[in-house]
ROVOPA-612170 format. One record per residue (C-alpha): residue in three letters; x negated, y, z. Coordinates in Angstrom, 2 decimals. Each point is the difference from the previous one (the first is absolute). Layout:
BEGIN
REC   resn        c1        c2        c3
REC    ALA         X         Y         Z
...
END
This chain:
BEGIN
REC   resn        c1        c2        c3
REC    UNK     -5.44    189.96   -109.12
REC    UNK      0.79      2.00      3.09
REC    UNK     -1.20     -0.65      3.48
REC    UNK      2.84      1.31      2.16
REC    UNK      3.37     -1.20      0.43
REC    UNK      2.93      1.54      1.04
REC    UNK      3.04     -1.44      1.59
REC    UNK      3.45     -0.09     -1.89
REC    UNK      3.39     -0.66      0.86
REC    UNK      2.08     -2.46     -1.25
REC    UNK      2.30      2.59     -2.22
REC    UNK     -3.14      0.18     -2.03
REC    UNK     -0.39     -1.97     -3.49
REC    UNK     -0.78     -3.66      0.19
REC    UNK     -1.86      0.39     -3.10
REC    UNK     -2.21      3.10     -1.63
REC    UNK      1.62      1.68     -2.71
REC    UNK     -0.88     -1.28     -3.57
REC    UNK     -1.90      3.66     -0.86
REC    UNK     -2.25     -0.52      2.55
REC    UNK     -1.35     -2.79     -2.25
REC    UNK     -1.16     -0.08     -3.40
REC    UNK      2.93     -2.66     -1.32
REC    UNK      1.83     -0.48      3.75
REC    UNK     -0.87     -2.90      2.11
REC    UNK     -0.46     -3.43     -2.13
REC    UNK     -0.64     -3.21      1.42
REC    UNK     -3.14     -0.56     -1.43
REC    UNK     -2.68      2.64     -0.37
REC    UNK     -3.47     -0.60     -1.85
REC    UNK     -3.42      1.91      1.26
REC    UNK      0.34      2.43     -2.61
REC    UNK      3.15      1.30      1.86
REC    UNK     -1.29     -0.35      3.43
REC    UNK     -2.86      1.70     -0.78
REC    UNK      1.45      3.33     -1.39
REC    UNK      2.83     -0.17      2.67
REC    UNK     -2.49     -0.74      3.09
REC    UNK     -0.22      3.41      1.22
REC    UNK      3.79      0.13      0.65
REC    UNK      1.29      0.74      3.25
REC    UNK      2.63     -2.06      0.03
REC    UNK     -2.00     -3.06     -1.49
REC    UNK     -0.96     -2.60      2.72
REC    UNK     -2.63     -2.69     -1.40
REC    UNK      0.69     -3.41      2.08
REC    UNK     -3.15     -2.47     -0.16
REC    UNK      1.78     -3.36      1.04
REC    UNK     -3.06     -2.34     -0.36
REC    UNK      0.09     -2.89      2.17
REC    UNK     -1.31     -3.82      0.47
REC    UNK      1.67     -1.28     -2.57
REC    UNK     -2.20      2.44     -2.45
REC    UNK     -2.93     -0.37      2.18
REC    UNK      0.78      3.76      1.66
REC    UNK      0.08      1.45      3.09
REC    UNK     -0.71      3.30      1.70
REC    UNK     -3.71     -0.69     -0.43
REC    UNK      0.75     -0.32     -3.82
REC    UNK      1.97      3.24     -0.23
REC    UNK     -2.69      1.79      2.26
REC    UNK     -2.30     -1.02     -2.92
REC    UNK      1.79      1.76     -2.80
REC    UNK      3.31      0.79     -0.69
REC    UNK      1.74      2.73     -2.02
REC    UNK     -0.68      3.53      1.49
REC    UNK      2.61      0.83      2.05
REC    UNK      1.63     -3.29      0.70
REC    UNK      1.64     -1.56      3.52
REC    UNK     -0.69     -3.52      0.70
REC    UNK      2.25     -2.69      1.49
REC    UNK     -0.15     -3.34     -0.28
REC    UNK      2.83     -1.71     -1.37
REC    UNK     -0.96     -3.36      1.54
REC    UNK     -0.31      1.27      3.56
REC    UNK      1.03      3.37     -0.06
REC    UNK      3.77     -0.98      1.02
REC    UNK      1.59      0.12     -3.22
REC    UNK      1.41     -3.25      0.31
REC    UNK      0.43     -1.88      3.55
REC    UNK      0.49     -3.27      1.58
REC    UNK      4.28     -0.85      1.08
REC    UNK      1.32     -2.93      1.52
REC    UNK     -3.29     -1.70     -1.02
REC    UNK      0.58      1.00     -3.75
REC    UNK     -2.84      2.11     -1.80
REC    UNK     -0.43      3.08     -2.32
REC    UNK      3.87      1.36      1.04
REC    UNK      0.62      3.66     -0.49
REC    UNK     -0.58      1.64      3.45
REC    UNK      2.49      2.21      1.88
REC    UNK      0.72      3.28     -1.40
REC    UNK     -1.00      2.37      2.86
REC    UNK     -3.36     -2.14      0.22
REC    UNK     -1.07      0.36     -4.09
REC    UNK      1.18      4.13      0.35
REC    UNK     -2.83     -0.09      2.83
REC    UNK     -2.35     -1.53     -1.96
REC    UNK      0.37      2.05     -3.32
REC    UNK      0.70      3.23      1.72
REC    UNK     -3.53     -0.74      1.83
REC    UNK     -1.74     -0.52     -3.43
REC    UNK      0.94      3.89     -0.72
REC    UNK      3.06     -0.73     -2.60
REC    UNK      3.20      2.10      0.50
REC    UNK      2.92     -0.30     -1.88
REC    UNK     -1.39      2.32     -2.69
REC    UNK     -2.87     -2.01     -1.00
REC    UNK     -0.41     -1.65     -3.03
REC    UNK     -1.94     -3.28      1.03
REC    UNK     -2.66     -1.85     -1.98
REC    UNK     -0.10     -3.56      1.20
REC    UNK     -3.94     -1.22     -0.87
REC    UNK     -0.46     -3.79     -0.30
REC    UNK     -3.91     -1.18     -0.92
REC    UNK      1.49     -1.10     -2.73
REC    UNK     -1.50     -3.51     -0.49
REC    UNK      2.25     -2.27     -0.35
REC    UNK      4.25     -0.73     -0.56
REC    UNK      0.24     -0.64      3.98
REC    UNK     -2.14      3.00      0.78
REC    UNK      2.65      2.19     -2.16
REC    UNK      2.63     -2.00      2.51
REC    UNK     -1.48      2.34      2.94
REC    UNK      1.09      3.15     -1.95
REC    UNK      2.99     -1.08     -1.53
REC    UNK      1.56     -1.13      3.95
REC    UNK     -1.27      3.38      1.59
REC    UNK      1.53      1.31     -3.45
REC    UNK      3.30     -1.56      1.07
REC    UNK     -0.14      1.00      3.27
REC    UNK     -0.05      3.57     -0.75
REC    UNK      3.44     -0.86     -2.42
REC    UNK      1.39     -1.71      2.67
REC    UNK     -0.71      3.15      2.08
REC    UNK      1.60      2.31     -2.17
REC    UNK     -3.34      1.22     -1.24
REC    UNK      0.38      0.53     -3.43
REC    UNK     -3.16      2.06     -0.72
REC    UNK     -2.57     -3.14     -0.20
REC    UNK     -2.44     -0.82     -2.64
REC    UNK     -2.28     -2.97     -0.46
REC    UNK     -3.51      0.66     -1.31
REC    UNK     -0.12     -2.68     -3.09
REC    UNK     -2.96     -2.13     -0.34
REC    UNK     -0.63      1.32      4.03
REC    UNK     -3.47      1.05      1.45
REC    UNK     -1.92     -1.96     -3.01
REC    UNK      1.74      2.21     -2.47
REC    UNK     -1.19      3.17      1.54
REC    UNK     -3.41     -1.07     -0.01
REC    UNK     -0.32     -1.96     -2.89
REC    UNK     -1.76      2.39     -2.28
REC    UNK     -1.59      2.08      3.04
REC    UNK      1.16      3.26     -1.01
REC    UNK      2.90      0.43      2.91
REC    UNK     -1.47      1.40      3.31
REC    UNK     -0.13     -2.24      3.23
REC    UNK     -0.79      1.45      3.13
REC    UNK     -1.15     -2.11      3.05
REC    UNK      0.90      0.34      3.47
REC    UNK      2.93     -1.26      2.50
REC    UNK      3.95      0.83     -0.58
REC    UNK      0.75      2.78      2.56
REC    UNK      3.64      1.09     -1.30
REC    UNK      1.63      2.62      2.12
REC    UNK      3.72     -1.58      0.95
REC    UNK      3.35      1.40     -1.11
REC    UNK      3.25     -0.92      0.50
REC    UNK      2.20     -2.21     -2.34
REC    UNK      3.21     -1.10      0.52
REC    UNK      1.28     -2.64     -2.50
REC    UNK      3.47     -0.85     -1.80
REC    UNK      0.60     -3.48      0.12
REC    UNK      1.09     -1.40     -3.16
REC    UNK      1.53     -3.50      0.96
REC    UNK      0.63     -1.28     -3.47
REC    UNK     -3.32     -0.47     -0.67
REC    UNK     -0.70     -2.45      2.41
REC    UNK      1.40     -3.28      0.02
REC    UNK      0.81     -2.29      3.32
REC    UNK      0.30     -3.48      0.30
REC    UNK      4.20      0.32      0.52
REC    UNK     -0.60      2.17     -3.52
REC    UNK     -1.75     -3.50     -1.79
REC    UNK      2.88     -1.78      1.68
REC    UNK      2.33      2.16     -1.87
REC    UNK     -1.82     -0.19     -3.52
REC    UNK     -0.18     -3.70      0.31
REC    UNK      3.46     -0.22      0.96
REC    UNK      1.86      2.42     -2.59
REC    UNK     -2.80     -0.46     -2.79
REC    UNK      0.39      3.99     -0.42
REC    UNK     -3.66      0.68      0.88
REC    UNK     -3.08     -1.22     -2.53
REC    UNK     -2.80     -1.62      2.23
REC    UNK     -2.96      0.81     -0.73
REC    UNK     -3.25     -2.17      1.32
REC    UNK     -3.64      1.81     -0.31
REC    UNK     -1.77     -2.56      0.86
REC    UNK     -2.24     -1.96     -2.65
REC    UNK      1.39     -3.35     -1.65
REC    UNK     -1.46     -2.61      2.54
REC    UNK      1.87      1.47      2.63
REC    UNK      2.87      0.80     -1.43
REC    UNK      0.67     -3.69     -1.60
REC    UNK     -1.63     -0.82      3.69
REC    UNK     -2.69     -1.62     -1.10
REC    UNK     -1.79      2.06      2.18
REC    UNK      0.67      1.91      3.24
REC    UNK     -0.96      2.76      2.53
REC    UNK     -1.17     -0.26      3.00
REC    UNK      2.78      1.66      1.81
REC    UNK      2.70     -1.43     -1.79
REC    UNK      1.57     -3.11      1.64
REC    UNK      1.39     -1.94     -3.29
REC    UNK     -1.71      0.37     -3.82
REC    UNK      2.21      0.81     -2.71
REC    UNK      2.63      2.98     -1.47
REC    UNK      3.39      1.04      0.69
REC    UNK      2.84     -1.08     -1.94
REC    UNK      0.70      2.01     -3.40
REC    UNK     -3.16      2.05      0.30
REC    UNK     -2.05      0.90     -2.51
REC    UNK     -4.48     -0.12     -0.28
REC    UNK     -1.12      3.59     -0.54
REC    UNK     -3.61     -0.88      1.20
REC    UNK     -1.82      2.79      1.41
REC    UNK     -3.20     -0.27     -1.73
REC    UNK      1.83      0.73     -3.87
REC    UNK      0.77      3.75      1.42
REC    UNK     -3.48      0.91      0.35
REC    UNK     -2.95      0.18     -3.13
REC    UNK     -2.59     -2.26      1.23
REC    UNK     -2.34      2.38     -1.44
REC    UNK      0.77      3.22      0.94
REC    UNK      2.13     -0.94      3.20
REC    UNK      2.29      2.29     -1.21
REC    UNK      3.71     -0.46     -0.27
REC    UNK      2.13     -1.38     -2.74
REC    UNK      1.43      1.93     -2.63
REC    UNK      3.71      0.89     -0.25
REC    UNK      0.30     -1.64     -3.52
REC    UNK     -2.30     -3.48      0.92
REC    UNK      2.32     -0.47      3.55
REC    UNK      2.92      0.17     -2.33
REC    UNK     -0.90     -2.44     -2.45
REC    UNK     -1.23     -2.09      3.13
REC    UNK      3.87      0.59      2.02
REC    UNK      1.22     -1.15     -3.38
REC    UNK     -1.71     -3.31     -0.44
REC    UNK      1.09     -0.80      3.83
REC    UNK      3.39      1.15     -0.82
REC    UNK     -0.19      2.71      2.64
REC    UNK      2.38      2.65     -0.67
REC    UNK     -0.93      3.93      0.13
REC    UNK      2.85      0.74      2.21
REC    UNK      1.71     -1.19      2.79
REC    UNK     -0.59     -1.10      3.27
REC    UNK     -2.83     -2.11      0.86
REC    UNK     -2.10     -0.68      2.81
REC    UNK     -3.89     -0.71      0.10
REC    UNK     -1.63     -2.33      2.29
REC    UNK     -2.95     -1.80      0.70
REC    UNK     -2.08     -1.71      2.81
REC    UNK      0.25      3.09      2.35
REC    UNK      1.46      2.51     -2.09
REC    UNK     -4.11      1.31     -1.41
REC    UNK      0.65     -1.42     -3.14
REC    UNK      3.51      0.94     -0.56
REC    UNK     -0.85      3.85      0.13
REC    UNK     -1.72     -0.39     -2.96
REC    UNK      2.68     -1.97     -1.78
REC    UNK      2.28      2.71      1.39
REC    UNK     -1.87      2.69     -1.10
REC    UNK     -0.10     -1.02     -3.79
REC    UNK      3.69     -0.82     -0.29
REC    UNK      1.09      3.58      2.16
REC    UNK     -3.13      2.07     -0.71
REC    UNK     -1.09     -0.96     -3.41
REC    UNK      3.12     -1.61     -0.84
REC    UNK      1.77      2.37      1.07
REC    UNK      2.73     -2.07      1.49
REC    UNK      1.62      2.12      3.16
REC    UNK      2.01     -3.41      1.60
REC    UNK     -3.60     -1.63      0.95
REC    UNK     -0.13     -0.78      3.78
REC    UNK     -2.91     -1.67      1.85
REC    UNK      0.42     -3.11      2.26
REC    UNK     -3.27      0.69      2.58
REC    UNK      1.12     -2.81      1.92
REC    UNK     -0.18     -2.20     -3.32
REC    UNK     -0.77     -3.99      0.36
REC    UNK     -2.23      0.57      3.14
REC    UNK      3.72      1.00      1.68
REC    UNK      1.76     -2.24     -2.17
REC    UNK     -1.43     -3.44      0.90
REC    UNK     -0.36      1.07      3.61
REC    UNK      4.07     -1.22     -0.06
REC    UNK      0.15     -4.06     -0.21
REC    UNK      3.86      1.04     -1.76
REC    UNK     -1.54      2.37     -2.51
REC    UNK     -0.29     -2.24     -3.37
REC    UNK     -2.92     -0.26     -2.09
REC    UNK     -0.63     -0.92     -3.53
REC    UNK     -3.10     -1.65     -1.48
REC    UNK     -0.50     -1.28     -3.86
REC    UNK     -2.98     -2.20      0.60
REC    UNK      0.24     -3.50      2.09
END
């Protein structure tokens, strides 16, 4: 892990080259990995615990893998407040500030850390994951089974000790297929040519149940219930396997390819949906809708669809 960064320009690579890594740059990386590839210059370790985990600053003061930057992904300005809807995806120059002031360049192969404790904790990596996709960032792992994993058996290091990462510059890319607008979920609904996707689990969906900030329980037409919690072992809090998510995507009749769009409450939960169908899935016409029914039932017009009276 270095301790110096230097600035790069934009005609630099977005991502590291695969030889720089044993195997290139894979969505998910295990301890094993991390461990024999922490002394990498190029390797940024990103510890995103936060309150919904129980985590904090404190926390990653505590203990944390040696080497690591902190931020935390529930106040740390990943996502931000607009037009009174929560968790959108901030302005562009505003999220280059904040990563190029946690030390990552455009070179950098980042390790997103969750604590790795439960299917919405793995949410906080999988959004910050997206983020950095959305950014043109291709060079961005997540640590499976997070901060537990690489503890578990106590024989990874973990240094204590605040997160004092020396800033660098980073200039992003921005991929706009990947995220999803409300005029976009007009489109799907109106042309059918989009799969909806809804992360949320079953009470909500069939609305049941609801959120506190959406206005109205209940689904959008056509989607489809790929509840959050079935991507993640409740064990292990490690991520679904490639040949389980496709025998799950078959039994919802959710098709390998094509375009789709994930949502959720706030668009937390639909960056793990998203992540299985693009990541593991490895479905490339995935897009996010961070708005999701937070946005959605903020319009009176906007229809909504429940299954339960």
């Amino acid at each position: 892990m270095r301790s110096t960064f230097s600035l790069v320009a934009f005609g630099a690579a977005l991502s590291i080259s695969a030889s720089a890594f044993a195997g290139g740059v894979e969505p998910l990386v295990d301890s094993a990995w991390l461990s024999s590839n922490l002394d990498n210059e190029n390797l940024v370790v990103l510890d995103v615990r936060n309150r919904i985990d129980g985590g904090s600053a404190e926390t990653f003061a505590e203990g944390h893998i040696p080497g690591a930057v902190y931020s935390n992904y529930a106040s740390g300005g990943w996502r931000v407040e607009r037009d009174g809807i929560v968790g959108m995806l901030p302005p562009v120059e505003d999220l280059e500030t904040l990563i190029g002031g946690l030390g990552i360049d455009n070179d950098d192969h980042v390790v997103v850390v969750p604590a790795g404790v439960s299917s919405t904790d793995f949410g906080s990596a999988t959004r910050i994951y997206w983020t950095f996709k959305v950014l043109g960032h291709a060079s961005v792992s997540i640590l499976d089974g997070g901060y537990a994993s690489w503890t578990r058996d106590g024989s990874n290091p973990v240094e204590s000790g605040p997160s004092a990462p020396v800033p660098a510059s980073f200039t992003a890319d921005f991929q706009d297929h990947l995220l999803a607008t409300q005029d976009d979920v007009v489109s799907a609904l109106a042309s059918g040519d989009a799969l909806l996707i809804d992360a949320r689990p079953e009470a909500q969906f069939t609305g049941a149940e609801k959120a506190g900030p959406v206005a109205r329980a209940g689904t959008l037409r056509g989607a489809v219930n790929l509840q959050q919690q079935l991507l993640v072992d409740a064990d292990q809090q490690t991520a679904i396997e490639a040949g389980s998510l496709k025998s799950l995507m078959t039994e919802l009749e959710i098709p390998a390819d094509g375009d789709q769009v994930t949502f959720c409450n706030t668009g937390h939960w639909a960056s793990i949906a998203w992540f299985a169908a693009s990541e593991i899935g490895g479905n490339k016409s995935v897009s996010l809708y961070d708005g999701s029914m937070t946005e959605w039932t903020a319009t009176p017009e906007n229809e909504v669809i429940k299954t339960v009276n």
